[in-house]
C-alpha positions as CSV (number, residue, x, y, z in Angstrom):
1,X,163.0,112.9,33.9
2,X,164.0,116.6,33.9
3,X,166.5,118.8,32.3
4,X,168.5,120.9,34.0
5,X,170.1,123.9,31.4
6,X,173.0,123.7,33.7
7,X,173.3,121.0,35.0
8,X,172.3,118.1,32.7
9,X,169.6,115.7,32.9
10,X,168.0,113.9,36.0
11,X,165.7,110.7,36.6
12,X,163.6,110.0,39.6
13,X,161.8,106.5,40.1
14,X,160.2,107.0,43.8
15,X,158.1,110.6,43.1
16,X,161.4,113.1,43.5
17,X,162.5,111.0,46.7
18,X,165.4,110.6,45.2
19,X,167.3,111.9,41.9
20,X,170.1,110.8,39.7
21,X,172.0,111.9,36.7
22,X,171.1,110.5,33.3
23,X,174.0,111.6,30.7
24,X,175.7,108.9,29.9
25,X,176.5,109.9,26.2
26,X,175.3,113.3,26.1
27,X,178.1,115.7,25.2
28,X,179.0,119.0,27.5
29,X,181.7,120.3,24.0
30,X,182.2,123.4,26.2
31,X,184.7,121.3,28.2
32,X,188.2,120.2,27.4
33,X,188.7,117.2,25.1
34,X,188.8,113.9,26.8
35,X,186.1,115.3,29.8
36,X,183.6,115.8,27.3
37,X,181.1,112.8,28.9
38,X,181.0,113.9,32.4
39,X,178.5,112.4,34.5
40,X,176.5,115.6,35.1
41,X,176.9,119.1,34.2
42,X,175.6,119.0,30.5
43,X,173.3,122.0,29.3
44,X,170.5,120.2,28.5
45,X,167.8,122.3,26.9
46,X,164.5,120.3,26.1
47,X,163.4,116.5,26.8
48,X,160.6,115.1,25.0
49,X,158.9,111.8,25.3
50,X,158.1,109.9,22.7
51,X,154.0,109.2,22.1
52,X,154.7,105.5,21.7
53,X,157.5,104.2,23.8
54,X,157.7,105.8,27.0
55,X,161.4,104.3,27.0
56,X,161.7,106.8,24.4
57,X,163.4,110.2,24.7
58,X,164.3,112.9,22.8
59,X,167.3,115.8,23.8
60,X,167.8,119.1,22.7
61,X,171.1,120.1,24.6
62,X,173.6,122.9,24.1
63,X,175.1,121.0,21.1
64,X,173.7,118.1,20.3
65,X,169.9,116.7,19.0
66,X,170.1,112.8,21.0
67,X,167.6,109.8,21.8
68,X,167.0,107.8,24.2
69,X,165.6,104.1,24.0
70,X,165.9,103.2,27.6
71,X,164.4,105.6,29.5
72,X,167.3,107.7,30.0
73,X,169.7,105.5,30.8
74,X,171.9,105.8,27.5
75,X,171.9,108.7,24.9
76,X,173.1,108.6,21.2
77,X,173.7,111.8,18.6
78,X,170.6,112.0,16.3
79,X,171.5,115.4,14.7
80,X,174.7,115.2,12.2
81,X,172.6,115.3,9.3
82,X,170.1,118.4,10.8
83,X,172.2,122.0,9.2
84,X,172.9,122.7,13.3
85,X,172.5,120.5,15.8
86,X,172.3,123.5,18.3
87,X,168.8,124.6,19.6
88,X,166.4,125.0,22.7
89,X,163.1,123.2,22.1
90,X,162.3,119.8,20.9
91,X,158.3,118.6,21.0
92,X,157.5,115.1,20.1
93,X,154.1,114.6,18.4
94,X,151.5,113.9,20.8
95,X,150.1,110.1,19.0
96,X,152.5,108.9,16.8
97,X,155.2,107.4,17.2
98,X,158.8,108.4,16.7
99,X,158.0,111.9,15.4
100,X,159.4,114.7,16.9
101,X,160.6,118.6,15.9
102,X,163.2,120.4,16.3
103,X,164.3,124.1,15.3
104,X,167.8,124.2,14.3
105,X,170.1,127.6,15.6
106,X,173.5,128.3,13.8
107,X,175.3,128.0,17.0
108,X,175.4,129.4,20.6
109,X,177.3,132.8,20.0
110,X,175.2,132.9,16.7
111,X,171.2,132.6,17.8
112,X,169.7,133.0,14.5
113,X,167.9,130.2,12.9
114,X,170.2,127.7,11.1
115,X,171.7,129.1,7.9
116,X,169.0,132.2,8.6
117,X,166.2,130.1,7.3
118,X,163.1,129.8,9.0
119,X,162.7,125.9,9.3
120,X,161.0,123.0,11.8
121,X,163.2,120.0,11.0
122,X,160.4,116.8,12.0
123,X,161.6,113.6,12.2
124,X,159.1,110.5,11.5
125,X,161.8,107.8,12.1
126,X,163.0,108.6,15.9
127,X,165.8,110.8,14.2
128,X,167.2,108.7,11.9
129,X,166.4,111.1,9.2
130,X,165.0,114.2,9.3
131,X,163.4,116.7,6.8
132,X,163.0,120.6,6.2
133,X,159.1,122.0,7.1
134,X,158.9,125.2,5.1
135,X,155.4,125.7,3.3
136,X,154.1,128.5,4.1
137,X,157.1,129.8,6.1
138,X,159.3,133.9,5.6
139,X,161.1,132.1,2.5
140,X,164.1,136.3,2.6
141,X,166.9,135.7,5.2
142,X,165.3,135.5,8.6
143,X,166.6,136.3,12.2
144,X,164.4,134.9,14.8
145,X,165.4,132.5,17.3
146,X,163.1,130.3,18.6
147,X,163.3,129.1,22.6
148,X,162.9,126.1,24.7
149,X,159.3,126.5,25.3
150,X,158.2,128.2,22.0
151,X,157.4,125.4,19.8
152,X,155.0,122.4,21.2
153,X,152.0,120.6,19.7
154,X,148.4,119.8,20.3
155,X,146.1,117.0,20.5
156,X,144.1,117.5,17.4
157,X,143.6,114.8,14.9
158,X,145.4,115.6,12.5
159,X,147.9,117.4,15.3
160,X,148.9,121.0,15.3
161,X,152.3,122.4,15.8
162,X,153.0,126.0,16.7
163,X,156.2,128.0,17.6
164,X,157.1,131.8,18.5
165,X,160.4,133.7,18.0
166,X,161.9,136.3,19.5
167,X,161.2,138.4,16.4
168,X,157.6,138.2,18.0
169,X,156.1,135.9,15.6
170,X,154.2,132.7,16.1
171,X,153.6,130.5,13.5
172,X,150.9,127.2,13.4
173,X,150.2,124.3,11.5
174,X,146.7,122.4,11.4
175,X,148.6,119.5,9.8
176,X,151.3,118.1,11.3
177,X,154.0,120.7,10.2
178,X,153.3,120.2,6.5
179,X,152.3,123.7,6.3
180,X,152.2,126.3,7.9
181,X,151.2,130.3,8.4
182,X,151.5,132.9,11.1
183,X,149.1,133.9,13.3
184,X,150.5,136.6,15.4
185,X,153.3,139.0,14.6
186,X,154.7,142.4,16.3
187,X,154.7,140.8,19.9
188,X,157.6,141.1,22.9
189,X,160.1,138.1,22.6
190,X,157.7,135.0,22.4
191,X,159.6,132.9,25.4
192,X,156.6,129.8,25.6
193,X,154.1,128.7,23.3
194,X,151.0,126.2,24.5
195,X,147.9,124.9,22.6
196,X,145.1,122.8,23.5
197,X,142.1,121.8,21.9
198,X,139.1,123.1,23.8
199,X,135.3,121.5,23.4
């Protein structure tokens, strides 16, 4: 399964033989009421799997946080409750179940974190509630988007979680997104973030 930011989402099930689209209830809002479901042509941003279902799918797109349970065959809205549910990355946690993050934008002509608060938004219930990860996070009015491949986790035990802005920052957390402190600051625009555990 891949996302296409212009395009919308895609499946293959014989190795990229063959593709198809997978968007059935994934909103593309930049088109006219009443053509809003199209079969394709959605901005898709991020797809995540989940650690414990591999039917499981989480989808950042243009607007709109949504899950999967089917491997892509159907999509539902996960994100009314988040402050935005517009955004570029989503991560899921790399053993647990139904966790996943998110960082909220205030909308596509606005590109500032949600509300201008620095914030991960982690789910532990597959989106059916979310919560504000803050500890440790810029608490003044902040301005730093982050992008689709800027936040992602690790496979530590507990797991990390790290993101970058474009304000040049990158920020980690050795516990699950509980808390959290930056690492690195004055950098170019911070486009991907990745983290391994080596030894």
């Amino acid at each position: 399964t891949v996302a296409v930011s212009a395009g919308g989402a895609y499946r293959t099930a014989d190795g990229g033989a063959g593709w198809e689209p997978c968007n059935r209830g994934v909103s593309a809002v930049f088109l006219p009421e009443g053509r809003r479901y199209p079969e394709y042509g959605q901005c898709v941003h991020k797809i995540a799997r989940d650690a414990a279902d591999p039917d499981r799918l989480y989808l950042q797109n243009h607007w709109g946080v949504f899950r999967s349970d089917d491997g892509a065959t159907g999509w539902r809205s996960i994100g009314e409750v988040l402050p935005s549910d517009f955004g570029f990355p989503v991560a899921a946690h790399p053993r647990r179940g139904g966790v996943a993050y998110v960082f909220p934008l205030n909308a596509d002509a606005d590109r500032v974190p949600a509300e201008h608060r620095c914030r991960v938004y982690r789910t532990q219930d597959a989106g059916d509630s979310w919560e504000a990860l803050t500890a440790g996070l810029p608490e003044a009015a902040h301005y730093g988007p982050v992008l689709r491949d800027a936040l992602c986790t690790d496979d530590a035990d507990p797991a990390g979680v790290y993101f970058g802005n474009r304000n040049g920052e990158v920020y980690a957390s050795a516990d699950e997104g509980d808390s959290w402190q930056q690492v690195a600051r004055h950098l170019p625009d911070v486009l991907c973030v990745r983290a391994a555990v080596i030894g």
